[in-house]
Structures are given as C-alpha cells and as structure tokens.
C-alpha positions in Angstrom: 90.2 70.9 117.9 93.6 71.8 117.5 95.5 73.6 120.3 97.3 76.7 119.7 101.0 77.1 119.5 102.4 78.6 122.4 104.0 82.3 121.8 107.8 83.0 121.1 108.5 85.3 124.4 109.0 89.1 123.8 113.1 90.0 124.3 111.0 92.8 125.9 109.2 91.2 128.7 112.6 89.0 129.6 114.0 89.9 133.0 117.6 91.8 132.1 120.9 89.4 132.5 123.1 89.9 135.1 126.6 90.7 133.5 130.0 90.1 135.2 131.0 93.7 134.0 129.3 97.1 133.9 127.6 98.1 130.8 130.0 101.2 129.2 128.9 104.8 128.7 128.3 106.2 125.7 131.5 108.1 126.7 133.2 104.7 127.1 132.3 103.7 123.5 133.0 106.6 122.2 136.6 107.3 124.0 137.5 103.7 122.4 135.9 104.2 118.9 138.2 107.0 118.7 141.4 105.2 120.0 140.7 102.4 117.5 140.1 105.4 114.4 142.8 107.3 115.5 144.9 103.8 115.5 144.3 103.0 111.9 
C-alpha cells in the first residue's frame, strides 16, 4: 500500500510574518502612486 503524499500547506492557514516595518495604508500607496505619476 502506498502512502499518501503529504499536502502543500494553505498560504491561508500560515501564521502572518512579523515585518520590520508597518504595512502602508491604502492612503500610503495611493499618496506615493501619485507622486511617482505625477513624477513622470
């Protein structure tokens, strides 16, 4: 009998990292997706 293979793990079910920096806004990103528009 052939054992099954075990599962890939869910990116789901993975605890969340531990960043050395905030996550931005949506504000944030959108503040700087304007700078960098408005720069071109």
């Amino acid at each position: 009998m052939t054992t099954k293979p075990s599962p890939i793990p869910s990116v789901w079910a993975r605890p969340q990292r531990e960043s050395d920096q905030p996550a931005l806004s949506r504000a944030a990103i959108v503040r700087e997706a304007i700078v960098m528009l408005d720069a071109e």
